[in-house]
ZAMARGU-4260 file (C-alpha; in steps of 0.2 Angstrom, whole numbers, plus 5000, padded with zeros to 4 digits):
<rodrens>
0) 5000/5000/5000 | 5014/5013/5005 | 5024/5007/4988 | 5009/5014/4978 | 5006/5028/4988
5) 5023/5033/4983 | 5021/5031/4966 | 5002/5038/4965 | 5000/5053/4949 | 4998/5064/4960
10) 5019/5063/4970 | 5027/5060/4952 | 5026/5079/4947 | 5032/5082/4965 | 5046/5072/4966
15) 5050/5075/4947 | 5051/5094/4952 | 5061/5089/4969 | 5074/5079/4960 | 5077/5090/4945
20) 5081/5105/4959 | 5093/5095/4968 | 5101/5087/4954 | 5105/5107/4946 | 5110/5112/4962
25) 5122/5100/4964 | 5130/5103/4946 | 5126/5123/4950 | 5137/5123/4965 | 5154/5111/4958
30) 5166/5119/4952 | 5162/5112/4934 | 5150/5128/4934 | 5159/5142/4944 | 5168/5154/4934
35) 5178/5159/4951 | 5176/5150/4965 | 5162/5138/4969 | 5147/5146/4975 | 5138/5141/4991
40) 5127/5125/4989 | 5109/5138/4998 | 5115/5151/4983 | 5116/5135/4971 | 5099/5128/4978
45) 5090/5145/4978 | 5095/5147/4958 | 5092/5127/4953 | 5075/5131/4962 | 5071/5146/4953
50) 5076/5138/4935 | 5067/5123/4937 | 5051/5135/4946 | 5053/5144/4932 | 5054/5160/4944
55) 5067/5171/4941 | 5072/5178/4956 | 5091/5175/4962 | 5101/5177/4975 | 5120/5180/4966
60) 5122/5187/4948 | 5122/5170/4938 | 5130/5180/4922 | 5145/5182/4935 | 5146/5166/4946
65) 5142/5153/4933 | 5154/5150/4916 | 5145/5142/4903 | 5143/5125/4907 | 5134/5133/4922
70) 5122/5143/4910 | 5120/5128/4900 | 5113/5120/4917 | 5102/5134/4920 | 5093/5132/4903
75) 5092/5112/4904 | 5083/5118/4922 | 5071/5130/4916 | 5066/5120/4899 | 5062/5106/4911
80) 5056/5117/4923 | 5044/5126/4909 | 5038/5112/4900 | 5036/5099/4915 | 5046/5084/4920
85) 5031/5074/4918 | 5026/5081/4899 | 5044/5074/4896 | 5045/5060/4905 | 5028/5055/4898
90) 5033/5060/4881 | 5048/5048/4883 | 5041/5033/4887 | 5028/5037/4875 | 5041/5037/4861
95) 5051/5020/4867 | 5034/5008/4870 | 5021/5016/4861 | 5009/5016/4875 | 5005/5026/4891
100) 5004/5019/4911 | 4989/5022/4917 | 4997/5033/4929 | 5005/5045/4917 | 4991/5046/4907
105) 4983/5052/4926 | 4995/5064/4927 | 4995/5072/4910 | 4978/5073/4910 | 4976/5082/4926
110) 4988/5094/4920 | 4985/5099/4901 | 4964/5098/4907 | 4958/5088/4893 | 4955/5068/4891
115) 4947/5067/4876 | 4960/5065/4864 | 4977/5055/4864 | 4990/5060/4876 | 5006/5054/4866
120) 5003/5064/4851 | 4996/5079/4858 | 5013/5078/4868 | 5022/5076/4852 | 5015/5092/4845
125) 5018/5101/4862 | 5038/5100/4861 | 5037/5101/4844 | 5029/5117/4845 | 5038/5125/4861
130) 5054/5121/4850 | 5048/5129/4835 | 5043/5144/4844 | 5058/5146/4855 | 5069/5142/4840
135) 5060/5158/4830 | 5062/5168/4845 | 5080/5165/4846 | 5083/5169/4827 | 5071/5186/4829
140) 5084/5193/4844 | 5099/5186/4834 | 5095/5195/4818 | 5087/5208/4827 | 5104/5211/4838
145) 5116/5202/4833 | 5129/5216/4837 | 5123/5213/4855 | 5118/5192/4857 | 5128/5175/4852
150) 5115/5162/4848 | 5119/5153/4863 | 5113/5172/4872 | 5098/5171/4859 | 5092/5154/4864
155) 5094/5156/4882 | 5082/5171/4881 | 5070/5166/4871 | 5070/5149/4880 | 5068/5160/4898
160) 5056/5170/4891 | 5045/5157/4882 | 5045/5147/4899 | 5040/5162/4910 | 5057/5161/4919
165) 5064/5178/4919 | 5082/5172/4918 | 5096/5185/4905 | 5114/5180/4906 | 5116/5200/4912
170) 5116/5208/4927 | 5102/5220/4924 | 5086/5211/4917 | 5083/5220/4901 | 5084/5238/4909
175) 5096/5240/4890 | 5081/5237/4881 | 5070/5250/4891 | 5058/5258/4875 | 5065/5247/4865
180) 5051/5242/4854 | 5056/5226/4844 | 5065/5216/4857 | 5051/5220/4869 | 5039/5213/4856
185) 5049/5197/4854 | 5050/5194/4873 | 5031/5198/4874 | 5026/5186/4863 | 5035/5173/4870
190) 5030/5175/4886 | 5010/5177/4881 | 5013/5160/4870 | 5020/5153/4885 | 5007/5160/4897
195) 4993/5154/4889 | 4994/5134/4892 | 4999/5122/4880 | 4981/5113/4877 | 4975/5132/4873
200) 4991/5135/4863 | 4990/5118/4850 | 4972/5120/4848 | 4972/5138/4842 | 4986/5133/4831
205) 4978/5118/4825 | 4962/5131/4822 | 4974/5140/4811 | 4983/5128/4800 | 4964/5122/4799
210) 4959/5137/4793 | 4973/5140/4780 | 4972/5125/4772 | 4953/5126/4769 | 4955/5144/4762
215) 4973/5147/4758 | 4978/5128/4750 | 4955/5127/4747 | 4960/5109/4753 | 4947/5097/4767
220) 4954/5099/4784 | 4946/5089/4799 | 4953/5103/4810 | 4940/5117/4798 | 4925/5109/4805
225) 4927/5118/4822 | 4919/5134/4820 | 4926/5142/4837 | 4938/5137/4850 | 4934/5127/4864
230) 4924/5135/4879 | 4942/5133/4890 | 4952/5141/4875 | 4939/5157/4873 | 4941/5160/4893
235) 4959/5160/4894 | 4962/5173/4880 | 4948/5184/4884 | 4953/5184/4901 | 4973/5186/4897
240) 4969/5200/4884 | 4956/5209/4897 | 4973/5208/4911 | 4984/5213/4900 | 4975/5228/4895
245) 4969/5232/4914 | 4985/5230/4918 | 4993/5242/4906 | 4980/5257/4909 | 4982/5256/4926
250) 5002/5256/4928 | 5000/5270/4914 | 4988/5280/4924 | 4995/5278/4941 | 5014/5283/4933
255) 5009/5299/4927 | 5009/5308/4942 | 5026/5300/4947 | 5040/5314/4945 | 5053/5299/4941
260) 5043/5300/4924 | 5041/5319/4920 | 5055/5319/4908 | 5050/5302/4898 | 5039/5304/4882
265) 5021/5298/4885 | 5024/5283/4871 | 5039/5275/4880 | 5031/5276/4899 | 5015/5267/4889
270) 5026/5255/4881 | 5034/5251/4898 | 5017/5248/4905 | 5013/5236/4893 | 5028/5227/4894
275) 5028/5227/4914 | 5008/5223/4912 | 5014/5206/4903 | 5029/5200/4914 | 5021/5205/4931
280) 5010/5193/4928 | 5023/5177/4929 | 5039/5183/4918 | 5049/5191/4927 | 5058/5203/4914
285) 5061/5221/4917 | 5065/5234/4908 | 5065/5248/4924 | 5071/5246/4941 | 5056/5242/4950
290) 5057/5254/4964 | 5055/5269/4952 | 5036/5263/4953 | 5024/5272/4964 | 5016/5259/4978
295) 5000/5259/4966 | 5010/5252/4952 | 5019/5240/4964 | 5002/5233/4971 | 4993/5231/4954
300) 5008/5222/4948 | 5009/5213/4965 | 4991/5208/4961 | 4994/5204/4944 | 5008/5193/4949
305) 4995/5183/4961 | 4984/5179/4947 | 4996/5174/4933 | 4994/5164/4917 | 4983/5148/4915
310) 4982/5132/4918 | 4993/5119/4911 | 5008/5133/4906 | 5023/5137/4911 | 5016/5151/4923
315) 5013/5151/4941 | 4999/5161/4951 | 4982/5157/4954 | 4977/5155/4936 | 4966/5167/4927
320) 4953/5153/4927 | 4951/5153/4945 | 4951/5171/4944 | 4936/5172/4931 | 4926/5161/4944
325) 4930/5171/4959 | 4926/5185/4947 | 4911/5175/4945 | 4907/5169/4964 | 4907/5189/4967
330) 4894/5192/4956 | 4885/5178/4960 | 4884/5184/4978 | 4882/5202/4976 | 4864/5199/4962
335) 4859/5187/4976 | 4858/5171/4962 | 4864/5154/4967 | 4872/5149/4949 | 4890/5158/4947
340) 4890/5159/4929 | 4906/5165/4919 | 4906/5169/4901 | 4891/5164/4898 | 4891/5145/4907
345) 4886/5139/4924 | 4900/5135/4936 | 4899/5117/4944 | 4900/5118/4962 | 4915/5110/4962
350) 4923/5120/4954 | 4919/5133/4967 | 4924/5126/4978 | 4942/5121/4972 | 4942/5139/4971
355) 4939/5146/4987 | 4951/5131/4993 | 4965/5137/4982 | 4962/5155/4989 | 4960/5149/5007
360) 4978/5139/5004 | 4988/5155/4996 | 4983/5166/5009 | 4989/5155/5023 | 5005/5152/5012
365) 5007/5171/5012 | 5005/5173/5030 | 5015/5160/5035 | 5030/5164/5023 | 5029/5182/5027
370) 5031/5180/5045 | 5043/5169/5044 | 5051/5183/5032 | 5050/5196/5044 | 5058/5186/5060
375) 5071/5180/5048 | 5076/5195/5041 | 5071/5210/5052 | 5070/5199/5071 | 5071/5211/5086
380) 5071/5226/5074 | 5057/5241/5081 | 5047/5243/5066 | 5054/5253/5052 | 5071/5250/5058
385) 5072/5232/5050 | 5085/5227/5036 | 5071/5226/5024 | 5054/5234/5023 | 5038/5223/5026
390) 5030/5230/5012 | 5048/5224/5001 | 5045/5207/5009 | 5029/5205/5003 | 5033/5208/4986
395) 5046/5195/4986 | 5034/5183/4993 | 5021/5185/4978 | 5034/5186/4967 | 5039/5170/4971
400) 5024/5162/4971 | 5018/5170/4956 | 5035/5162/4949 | 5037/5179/4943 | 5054/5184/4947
405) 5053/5202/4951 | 5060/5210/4965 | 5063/5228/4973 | 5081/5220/4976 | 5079/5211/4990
410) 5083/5194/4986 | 5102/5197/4987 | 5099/5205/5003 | 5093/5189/5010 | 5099/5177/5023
415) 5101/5160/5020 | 5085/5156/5031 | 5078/5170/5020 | 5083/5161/5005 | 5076/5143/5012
420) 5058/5151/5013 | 5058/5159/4997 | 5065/5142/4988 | 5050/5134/4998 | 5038/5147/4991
425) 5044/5147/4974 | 5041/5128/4974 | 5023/5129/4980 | 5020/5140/4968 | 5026/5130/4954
430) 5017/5114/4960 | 5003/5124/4966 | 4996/5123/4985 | 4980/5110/4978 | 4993/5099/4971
435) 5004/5099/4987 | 4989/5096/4999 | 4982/5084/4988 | 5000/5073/4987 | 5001/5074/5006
440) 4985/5068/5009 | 4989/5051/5001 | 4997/5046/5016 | 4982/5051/5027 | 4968/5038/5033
445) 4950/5046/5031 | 4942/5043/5051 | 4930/5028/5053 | 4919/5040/5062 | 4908/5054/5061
450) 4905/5067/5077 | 4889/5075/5079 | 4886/5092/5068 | 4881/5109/5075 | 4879/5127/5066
455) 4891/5142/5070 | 4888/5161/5067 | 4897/5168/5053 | 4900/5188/5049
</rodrens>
């Protein structure tokens, strides 16, 4: 019984995501990857955690402590990390036998929110199409800046970007491409393709080549027949368009007053916002330092950052799924009906209620890490007097679980305990706090018994 706990669908992705960290933290902190000397093995778990979370944040420069073996580690780890040690692992055994454990199939289902179709090719057009999009990415920012990028640099950001992961082999994000138009419309692309979940991603693709060959080649395609996308599919881009846009118009809006911006031109503070509106929401790029935002800037991205992309992507966050049914639930309550309806469909009550679970587990997650944060960092400090500001702190802490990556330049400020939480955050963010209750609960026994029921006032 304990042997197939172990190996229930629900602990492979955990353990897959476990291993993969400490694997590249061991490479990360020999000497095989140091361009000096070694670098400690919490700074080494912090980045192998971050690449493989897809995150972003780090706690040393890796452009300056890693050679390029160490880099080439790094993009192994967030092309795992991005795609999913059980889509490849799946993907694998798929290719070698043919045929699927029932368990894989359990797990690949779960997490690309479909089990109608067949699992092994739709995994083959996956990486087939992550490849062909990171590969166009790299050739855009080769061509595009060739005076500036090596193809290795090219591949590793557009891999970083299309994965979500926030990674350049700089010191400075991409604060040398601030209002620069083309390469922040290559990195924004990559990260929306990323962002928006591989089932939505083949099937609009699919939609298209569907299209083209009934109009463009005028030959029969099965994939024509579809008139519109899938229910799931609508949702996610309308909800990632509306995001993006809110997002922009509100960083725009709340930055016009700030005085850091009184001698920038209207255009480039709007394409800034856009840009920021995107990443904030699991990337992790940035073409600013941060703290030049006002605190409304900083709490609409922070916001942003908590809901992130969608479901079965390389994003972190919430999901703008579960935000469109707490979006619902509101509305629902408010008009006093008892069907939460979104976009124009009833919401199970399930569905509900793996919401208000998910929220119930992030804000305990935030809580708990923040305190922890705030003893760690600032312990015995008189408030205001700490090494780092709550407020900063709290950033980090969505950041991390967004598996965003951005930071008011705390994370090298950190201690190692400091570094420990934040690893922990970043992984729960990556698995997701359901998933992580779920897998812990396999090794529970549901009580035999019932107690007796009784009603309590709420409100």
């Amino acid at each position: 019984m304990k042997i197939k706990r172990l190996t229930s669908p629900l602990i492979l992705p955990v353990a897959g995501f476990a291993g993969a960290i400490l694997l590249g933290a061991m490479l990360l902190a020999s000497s095989w990857c140091a361009s000096g000397d070694p670098v400690p093995f919490v700074d080494a778990l912090f980045i192998s955690t971050s690449a493989v979370c897809v995150t972003g944040l780090a706690s040393v420069d890796p452009s300056a402590v890693f050679n390029r073996t160490g880099h080439t580690v790094m993009l192994v780890l967030i092309q795992l990390g991005g795609l999913g040690i059980t889509t490849y692992s799946t993907l694998i055994f798929y290719l070698f036998s043919r045929r699927i454990s029932l368990s894989n199939k359990l797990v690949g289902e779960a997490l690309l929110l479909d089990t109608s179709f067949h699992l092994g090719r739709f995994l083959q057009r996956v990486v087939t199409i992550v490849l062909l999009v990171e590969g166009a990415g790299a050739v855009m920012l080769y061509i595009l800046y060739r005076g500036g990028l090596d193809p290795f640099h090219a591949a590793f950001l557009a891999v970083s970007a299309f994965c979500n992961a926030g990674f350049v082999l700089w010191p400075d994000s991409l604060l040398r491409w601030e209002g620069v138009a083309g390469a922040n419309s290559i990195i924004m692309s990559l990260i929306v393709l990323g962002g928006l979940g591989f089932f939505v991603l083949d099937e609009v693709l699919r939609q298209a080549w569907g299209w083209m060959r009934t109009h463009v080649l005028r030959k029969r395609s099965p994939e024509a027949l579809q008139k519109k996308l899938s229910y799931h599919a609508r949702l996610v881009i309308m909800t990632s368009i509306a995001l993006i846009v809110f997002g922009t118009a509100g960083i725009y809006f709340a930055e016009l007053a700030n005085p850091t911006w009184a001698s920038t031109p209207g255009s480039s503070l709007g394409l800034t916002a856009l840009f920021h509106s995107v990443s904030s929401r699991t990337a992790g790029f940035a073409t600013i330092d941060l703290v030049r935002y006002s605190d409304t800037s900083l709490l609409l991205i922070m916001l942003l950052m908590y809901i992130g992309g969608s479901p079965g992507s390389c994003a972190g966050g919430i999901k703008t799924t579960t935000f469109r049914a707490l979006l619902g639930f509101i509305r629902a309550s408010v008009l006093g009906r008892s069907q939460v309806v979104v976009q124009g469909r009833a919401l199970e009550p399930r569905t509900i209620n793996n919401t208000m679970v998910l929220l119930s587990y992030t804000a305990i997650t935030f809580i708990i890490a923040l305190a922890a944060l705030a003893f760690t960092e600032n312990s015995g400090a008189p408030y205001g007097e700490g090494k780092v500001r709550v407020f900063d702190l709290l950033f980090e802490v969505f950041s991390a679980f967004g598996t965003v990556g951005l930071s008011l330049n705390v994370t090298p400020l950190l201690s190692e305990a400091g570094k420990l939480i934040i690893c922990c955050v970043m992984f729960i963010g990556r698995i997701g706090p359901i998933w992580l209750i779920s897998t812990v609960q396999q090794f529970q026994h549901e009580p035999k018994y019932r107690l007796p029921q009784s009603d309590m006032p709420i409100g």
